[in-house]
C-alpha positions as CSV (number, residue, x, y, z in Angstrom):
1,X,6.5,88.9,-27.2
2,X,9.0,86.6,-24.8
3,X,7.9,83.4,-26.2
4,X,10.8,81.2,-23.7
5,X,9.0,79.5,-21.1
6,X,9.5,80.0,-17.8
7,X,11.8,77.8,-15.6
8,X,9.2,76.4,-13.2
9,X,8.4,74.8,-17.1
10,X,11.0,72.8,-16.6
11,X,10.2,71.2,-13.8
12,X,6.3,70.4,-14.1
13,X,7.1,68.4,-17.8
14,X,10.3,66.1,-15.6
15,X,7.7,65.8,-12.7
16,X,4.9,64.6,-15.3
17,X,7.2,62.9,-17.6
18,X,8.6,60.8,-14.1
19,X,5.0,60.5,-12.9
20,X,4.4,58.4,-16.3
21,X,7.3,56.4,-16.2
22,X,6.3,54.7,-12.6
23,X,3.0,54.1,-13.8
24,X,3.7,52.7,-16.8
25,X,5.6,50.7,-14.7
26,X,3.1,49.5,-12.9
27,X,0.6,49.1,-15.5
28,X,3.6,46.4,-16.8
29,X,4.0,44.8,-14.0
30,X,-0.1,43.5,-13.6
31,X,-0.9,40.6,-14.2
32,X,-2.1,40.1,-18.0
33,X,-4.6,37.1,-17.2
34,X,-6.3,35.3,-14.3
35,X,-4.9,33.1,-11.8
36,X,-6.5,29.4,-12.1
37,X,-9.9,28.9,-11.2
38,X,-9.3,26.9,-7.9
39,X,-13.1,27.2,-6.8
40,X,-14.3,25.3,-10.5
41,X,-11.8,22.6,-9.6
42,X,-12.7,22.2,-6.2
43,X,-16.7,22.1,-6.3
44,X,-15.9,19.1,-9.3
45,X,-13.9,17.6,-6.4
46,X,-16.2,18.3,-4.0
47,X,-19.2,16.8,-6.4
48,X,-17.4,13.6,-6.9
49,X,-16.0,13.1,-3.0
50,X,-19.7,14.0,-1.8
51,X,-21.1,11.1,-4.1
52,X,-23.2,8.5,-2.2
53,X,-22.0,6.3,-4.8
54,X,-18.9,5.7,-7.0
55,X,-18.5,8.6,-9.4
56,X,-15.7,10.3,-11.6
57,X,-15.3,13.6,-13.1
58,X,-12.7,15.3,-15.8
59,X,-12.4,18.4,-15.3
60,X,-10.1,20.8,-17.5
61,X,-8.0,23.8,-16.2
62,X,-5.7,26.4,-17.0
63,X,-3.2,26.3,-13.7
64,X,0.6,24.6,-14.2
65,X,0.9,23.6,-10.8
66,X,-1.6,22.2,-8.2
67,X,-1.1,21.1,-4.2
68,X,-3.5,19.0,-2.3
69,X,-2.8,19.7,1.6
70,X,-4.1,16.9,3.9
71,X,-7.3,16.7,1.3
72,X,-8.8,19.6,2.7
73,X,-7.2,22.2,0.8
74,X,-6.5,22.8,-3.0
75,X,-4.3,24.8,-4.2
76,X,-3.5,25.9,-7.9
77,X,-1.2,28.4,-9.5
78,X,0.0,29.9,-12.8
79,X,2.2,32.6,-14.1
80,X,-0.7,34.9,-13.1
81,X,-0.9,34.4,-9.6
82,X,-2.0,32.1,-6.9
83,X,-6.0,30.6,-5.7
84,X,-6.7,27.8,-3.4
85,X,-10.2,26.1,-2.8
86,X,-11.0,24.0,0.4
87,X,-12.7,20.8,-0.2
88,X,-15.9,20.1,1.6
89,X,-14.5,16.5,2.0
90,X,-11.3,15.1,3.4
91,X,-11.3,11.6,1.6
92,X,-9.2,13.2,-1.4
93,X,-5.3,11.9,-2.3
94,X,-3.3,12.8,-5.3
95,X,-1.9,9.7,-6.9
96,X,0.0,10.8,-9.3
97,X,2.9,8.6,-10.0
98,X,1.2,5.7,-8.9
99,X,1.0,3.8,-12.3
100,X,-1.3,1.4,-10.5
101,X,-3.6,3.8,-8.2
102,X,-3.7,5.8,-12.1
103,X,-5.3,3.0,-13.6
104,X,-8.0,2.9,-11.0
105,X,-8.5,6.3,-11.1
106,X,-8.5,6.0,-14.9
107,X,-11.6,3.5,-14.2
108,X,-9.8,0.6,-14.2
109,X,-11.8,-1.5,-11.6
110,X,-10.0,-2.3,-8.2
111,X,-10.7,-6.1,-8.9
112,X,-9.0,-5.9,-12.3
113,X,-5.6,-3.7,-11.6
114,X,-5.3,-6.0,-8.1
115,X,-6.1,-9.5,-9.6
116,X,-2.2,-11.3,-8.8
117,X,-3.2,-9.9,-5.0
118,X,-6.4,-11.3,-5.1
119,X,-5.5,-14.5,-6.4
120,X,-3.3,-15.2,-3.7
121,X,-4.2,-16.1,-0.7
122,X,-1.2,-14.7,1.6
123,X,-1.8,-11.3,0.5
124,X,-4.2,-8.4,1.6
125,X,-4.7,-7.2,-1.4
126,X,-7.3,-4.7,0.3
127,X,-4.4,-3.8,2.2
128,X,-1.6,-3.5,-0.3
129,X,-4.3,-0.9,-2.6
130,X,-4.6,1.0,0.4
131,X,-0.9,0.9,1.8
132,X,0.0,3.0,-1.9
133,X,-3.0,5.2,-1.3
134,X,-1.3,5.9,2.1
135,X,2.4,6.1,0.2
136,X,1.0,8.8,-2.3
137,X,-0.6,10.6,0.4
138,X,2.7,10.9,2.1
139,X,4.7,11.6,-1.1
140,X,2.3,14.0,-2.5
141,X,0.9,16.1,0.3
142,X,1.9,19.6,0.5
143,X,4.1,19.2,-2.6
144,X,3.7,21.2,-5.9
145,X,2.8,18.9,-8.9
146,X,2.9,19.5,-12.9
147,X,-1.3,20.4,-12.8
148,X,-1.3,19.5,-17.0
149,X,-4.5,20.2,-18.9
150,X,-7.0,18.9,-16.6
151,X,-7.8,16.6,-13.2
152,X,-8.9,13.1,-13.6
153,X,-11.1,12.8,-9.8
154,X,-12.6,9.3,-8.8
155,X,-14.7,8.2,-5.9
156,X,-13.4,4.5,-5.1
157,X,-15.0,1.8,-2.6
158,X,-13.5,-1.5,-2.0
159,X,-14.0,-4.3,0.2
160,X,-12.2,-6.0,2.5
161,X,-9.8,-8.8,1.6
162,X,-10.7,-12.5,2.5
163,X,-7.3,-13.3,3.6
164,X,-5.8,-15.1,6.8
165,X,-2.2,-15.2,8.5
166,X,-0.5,-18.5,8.0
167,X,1.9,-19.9,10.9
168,X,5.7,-20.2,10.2
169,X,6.7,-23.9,10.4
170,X,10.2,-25.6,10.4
171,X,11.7,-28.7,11.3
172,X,15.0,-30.0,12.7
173,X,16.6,-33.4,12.7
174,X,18.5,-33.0,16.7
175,X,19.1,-36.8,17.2
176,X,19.5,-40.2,15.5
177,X,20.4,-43.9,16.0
178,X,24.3,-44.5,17.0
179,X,26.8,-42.7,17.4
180,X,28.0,-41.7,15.5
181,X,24.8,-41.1,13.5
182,X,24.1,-43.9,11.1
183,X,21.2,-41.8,9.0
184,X,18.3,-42.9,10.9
185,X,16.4,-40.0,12.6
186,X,14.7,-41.0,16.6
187,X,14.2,-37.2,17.3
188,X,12.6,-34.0,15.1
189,X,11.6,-30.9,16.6
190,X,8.7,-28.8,15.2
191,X,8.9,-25.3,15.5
192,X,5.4,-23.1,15.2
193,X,5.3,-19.2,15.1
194,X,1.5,-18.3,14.4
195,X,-1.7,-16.6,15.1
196,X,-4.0,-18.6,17.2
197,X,-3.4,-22.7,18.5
198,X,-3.7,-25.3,16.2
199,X,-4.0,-29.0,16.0
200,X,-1.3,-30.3,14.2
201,X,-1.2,-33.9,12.5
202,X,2.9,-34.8,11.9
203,X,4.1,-37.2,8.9
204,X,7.6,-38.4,9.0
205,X,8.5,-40.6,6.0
206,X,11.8,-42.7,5.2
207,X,13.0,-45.9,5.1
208,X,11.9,-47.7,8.2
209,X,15.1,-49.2,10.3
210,X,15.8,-53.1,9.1
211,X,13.2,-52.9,6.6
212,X,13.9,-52.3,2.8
213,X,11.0,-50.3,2.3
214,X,9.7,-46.7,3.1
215,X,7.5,-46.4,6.2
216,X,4.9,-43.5,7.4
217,X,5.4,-42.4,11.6
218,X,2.6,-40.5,12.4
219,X,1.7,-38.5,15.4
220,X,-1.2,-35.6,16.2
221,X,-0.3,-32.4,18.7
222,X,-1.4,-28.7,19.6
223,X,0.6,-25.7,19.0
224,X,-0.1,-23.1,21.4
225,X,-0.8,-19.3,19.9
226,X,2.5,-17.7,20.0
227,X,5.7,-19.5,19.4
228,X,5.9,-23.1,20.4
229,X,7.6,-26.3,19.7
230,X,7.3,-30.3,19.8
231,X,9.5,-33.0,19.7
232,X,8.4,-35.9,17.2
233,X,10.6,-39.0,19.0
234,X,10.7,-42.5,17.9
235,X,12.2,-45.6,19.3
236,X,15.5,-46.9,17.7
237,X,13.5,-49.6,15.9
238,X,11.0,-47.4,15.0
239,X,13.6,-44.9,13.5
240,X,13.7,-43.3,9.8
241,X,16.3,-43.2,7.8
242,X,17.3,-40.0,5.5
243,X,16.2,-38.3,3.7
244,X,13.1,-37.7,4.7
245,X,9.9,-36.4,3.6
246,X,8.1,-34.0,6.8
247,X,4.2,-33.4,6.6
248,X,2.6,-31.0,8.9
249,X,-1.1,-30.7,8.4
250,X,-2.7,-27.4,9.9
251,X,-6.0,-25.7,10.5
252,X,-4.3,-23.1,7.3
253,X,-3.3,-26.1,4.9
254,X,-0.1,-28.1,4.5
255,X,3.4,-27.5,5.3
256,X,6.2,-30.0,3.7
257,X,9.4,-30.5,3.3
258,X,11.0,-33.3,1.3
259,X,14.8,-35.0,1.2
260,X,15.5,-33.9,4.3
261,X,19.1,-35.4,4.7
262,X,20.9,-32.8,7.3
263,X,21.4,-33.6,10.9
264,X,21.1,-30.5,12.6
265,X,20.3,-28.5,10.0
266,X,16.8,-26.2,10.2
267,X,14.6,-26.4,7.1
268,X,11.8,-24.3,6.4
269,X,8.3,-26.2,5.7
270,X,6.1,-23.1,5.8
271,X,7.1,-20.0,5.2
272,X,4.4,-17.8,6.9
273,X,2.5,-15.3,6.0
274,X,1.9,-11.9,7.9
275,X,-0.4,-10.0,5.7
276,X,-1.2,-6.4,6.2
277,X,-3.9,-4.9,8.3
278,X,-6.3,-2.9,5.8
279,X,-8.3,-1.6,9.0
280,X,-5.0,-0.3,10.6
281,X,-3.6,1.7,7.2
282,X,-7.3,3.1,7.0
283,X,-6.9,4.1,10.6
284,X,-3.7,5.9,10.0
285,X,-4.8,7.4,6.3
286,X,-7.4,10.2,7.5
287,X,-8.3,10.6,3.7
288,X,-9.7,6.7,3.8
289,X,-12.9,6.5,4.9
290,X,-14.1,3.0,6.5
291,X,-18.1,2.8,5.8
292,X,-18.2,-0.1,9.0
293,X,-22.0,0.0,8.6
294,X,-21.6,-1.4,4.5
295,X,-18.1,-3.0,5.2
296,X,-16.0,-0.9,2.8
297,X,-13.4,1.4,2.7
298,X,-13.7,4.5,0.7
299,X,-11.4,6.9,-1.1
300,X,-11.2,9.8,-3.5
301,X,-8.5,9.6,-5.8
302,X,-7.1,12.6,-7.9
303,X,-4.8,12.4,-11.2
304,X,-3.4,15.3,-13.0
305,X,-2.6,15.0,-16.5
């Protein structure tokens, strides 16, 4: 009996040996586990950003890495592939970073984490919360971000910020008695730089000329809107001598400036305040929404962790 076996052998056991090489292969090279469950995520997004009222959610996950594109789309992904979700509602930012916009999300109330801006009066602070909402938006959008163990997602309404511009005021001493100058002041200019015209009431005080005590000139005007100027003159016995303590009281409160002693010299009694616009950031953030018909401004704010 020829027990050898035949060449063609050979060749069927290399073809069947190769044949279970490449599909071991392959069987190796799929994937062992899921990819992230980017639907779960996005329908507690969804829940949250559809809320007629404010609302937060934690929701836990099993992605490394997640993406918010212009807070319509989701995106997650881990070592076993890739799954995006698009949100039902555009309102959503990822804040991560933002230590501040964190603590709100956190539930930190809007009133507690922006109390300094509140307290002030020359700040927006409306406007500042939602300037940082627009900053993350920009920094974060479209940008892979450490997705940790779970997302953090709350709905956020605020209200507008009681706050008005104040005008810039300064004065300048241009002209005095003799020549040269002996100290006394016959001619201050005012210079405005605000919002709307105002009726201004002018308080020069300084020791009156040939008298040994101090004296109070007084003198009411308008600034137009815009920029605009006046010139607070006195006659030579009338003049004030430096320094000099300049009042100006306005529709926004009181500007001063005291020991004026400078000829020539401008000094600043107001500042001026500029604050932000909250209705223009909200304008230029599609992800705020501005509720005109309750006066707010709303916002759904995302942390990974």
């Amino acid at each position: 009996m020829d027990l050898e076996a035949p060449v063609d052998a050979w060749y069927v056991w290399f073809g069947v040996s190769a044949a279970s090489v490449v599909i071991a292969g392959v069987v190796l090279g799929l994937p062992t586990g899921p990819p992230p469950d980017a639907n779960g995520v996005g329908n507690s997004i969804d829940r949250i950003a559809g809320s007629p009222y404010s609302a937060s959610t934690v929701h836990e996950h099993d992605a490394d890495e997640l993406r918010l594109q212009e807070g319509t789309t989701l995106e997650l992904r881990n070592e076993h592939g890739r799954a995006h979700s698009s949100l039902a509602y555009g309102n959503v930012v990822l804040v991560t970073g933002d230590e501040r916009l964190e603590n709100v999300t956190y539930g930190d109330s809007f009133g507690d984490e922006f109390e300094a801006e509140l307290e002030r009066d020359d700040i927006d602070a409306t406007a500042e919360f939602l300037g940082r909402i627009n900053e993350s938006h920009e920094t974060t959008d479209d940008e892979w971000y450490p997705a940790g163990d779970r997302v953090v997602v709350r709905t956020v309404t605020v209200q507008p910020d009681d706050v008005t511009a104040r005008p810039r005021i300064t004065a300048e001493v241009v002209d005095g008695l003799g020549e040269p100058n002996t100290g006394f002041a016959t001619d201050i200019r005012f210079e405005y730089d605000g919002d709307g015209s105002e009726r201004a009431d002018i308080s020069v005080v300084g020791q009156g000329y040939g008298e040994e005590e101090d004296v109070q000139r007084r003198e009411s005007t308008w600034f137009r809107d815009g920029a605009d100027s006046t010139m607070f003159s006195l006659e030579n016995t009338s003049s004030v001598s430096e320094p000099l303590d300049l009042t100006v009281d306005v529709d926004d409160g009181t500007c001063e400036a005291g020991d004026v002693s400078e000829f020539g010299e401008e000094v600043v009694l107001c500042e001026g305040t500029d604050p932000e616009d909250a209705d223009q950031i909200a304008n230029e953030t599609t992800q705020i929404t501005v509720d005109e018909s309750a006066g707010e401004y709303r916002v759904t704010l995302v942390v990974a962790e």
